[in-house]
C-alpha positions as CSV (number, residue, x, y, z in Angstrom):
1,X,-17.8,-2.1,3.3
2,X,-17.1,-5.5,3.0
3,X,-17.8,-8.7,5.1
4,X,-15.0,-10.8,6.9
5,X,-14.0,-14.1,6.2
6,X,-15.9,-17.0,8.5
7,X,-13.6,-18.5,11.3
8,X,-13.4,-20.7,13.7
9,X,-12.4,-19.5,17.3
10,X,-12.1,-22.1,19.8
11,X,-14.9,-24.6,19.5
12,X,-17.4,-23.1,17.3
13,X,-17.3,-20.0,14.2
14,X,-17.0,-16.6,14.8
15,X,-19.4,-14.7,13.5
16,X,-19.3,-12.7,10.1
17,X,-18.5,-9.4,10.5
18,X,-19.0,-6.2,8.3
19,X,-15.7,-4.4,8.0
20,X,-15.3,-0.8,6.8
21,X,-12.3,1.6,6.6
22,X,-13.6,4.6,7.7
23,X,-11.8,8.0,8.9
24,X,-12.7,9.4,12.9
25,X,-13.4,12.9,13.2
26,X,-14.1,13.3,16.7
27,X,-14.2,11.7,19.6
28,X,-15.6,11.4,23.3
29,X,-15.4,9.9,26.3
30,X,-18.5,9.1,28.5
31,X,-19.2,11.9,30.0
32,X,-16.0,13.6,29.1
33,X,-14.2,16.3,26.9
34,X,-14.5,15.7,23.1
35,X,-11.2,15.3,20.8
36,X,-11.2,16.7,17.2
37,X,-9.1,14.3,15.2
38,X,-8.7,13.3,11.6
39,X,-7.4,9.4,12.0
40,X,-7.6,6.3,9.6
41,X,-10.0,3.5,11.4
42,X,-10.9,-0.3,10.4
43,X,-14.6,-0.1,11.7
44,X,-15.6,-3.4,12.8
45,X,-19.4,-4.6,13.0
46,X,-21.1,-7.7,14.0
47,X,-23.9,-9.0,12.1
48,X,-25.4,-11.0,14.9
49,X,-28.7,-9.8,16.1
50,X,-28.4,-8.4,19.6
51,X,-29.1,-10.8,22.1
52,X,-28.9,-13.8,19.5
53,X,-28.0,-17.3,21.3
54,X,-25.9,-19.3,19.9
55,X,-27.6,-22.1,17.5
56,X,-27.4,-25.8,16.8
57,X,-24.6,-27.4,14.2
58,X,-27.9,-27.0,11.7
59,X,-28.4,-23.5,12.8
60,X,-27.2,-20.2,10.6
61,X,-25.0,-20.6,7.4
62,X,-21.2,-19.6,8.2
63,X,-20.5,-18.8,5.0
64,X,-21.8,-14.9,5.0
65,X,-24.8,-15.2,3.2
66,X,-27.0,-14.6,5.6
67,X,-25.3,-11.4,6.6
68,X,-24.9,-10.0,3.0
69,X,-28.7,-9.8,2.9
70,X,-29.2,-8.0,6.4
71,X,-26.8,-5.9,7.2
72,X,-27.5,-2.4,6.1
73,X,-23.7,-1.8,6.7
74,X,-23.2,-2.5,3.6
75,X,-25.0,-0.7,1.7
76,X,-22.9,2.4,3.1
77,X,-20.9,4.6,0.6
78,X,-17.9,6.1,0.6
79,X,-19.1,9.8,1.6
80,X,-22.1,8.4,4.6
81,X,-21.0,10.2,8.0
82,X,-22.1,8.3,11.3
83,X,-22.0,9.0,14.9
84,X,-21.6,5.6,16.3
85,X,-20.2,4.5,20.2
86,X,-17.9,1.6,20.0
87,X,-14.3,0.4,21.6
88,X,-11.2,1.5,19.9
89,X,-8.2,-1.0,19.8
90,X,-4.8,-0.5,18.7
91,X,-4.4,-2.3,15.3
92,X,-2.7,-6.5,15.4
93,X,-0.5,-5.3,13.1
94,X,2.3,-2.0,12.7
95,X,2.2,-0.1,9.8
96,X,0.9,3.4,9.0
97,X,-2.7,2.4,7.0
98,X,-5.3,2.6,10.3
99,X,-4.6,4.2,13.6
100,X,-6.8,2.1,15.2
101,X,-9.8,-1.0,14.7
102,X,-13.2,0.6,16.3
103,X,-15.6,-2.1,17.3
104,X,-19.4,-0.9,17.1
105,X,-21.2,-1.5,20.0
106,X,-24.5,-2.9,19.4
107,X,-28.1,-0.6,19.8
């Protein structure tokens, strides 16, 4: 795992993300029949707090730091299995190295 690169989007920065490449064994739909799959993903995680409003100009550092010292994403190895719900999106760009970006939903 790794964290993204600050940004800005619009008028203010995007938040720092923790990005991961992971590999989807399974999935389901709410309340629906379950896939068996064996597909490349970019997992995508926001290091925001849930909930968190967004602060002042003198609010958090954009730079990451304060991410890299709370996120227990990254602290994941290689071999860690998860069951996680998120949204899957096809990838910006073609290419055959991830199926498909999977954006965590938050707890």
């Amino acid at each position: 795992p790794r964290l993204s690169r600050p940004r800005v989007s619009g008028d203010h920065m995007a938040p720092v993300s923790v990005l991961a490449e992971a590999e989807v064994r399974r999935i389901q739909r709410p309340g629906g029949a379950a896939a068996t799959t064996r597909a490349p993903v970019l997992v995508l995680v926001s290091t925001r707090a849930p909930g968190a409003e967004h602060k002042a100009a003198t609010g958090p550092r954009t730079d990451g730091s304060e991410a890299r010292n709370t996120s227990p994403w990254l602290g994941l190895l290689p071999s860690t299995r998860l069951r996680v719900t998120g949204r899957l999106a096809p990838p910006l760009t073609g290419g055959d190295r991830i199926a498909a970006v999977l954006k965590v939903q938050e707890v």
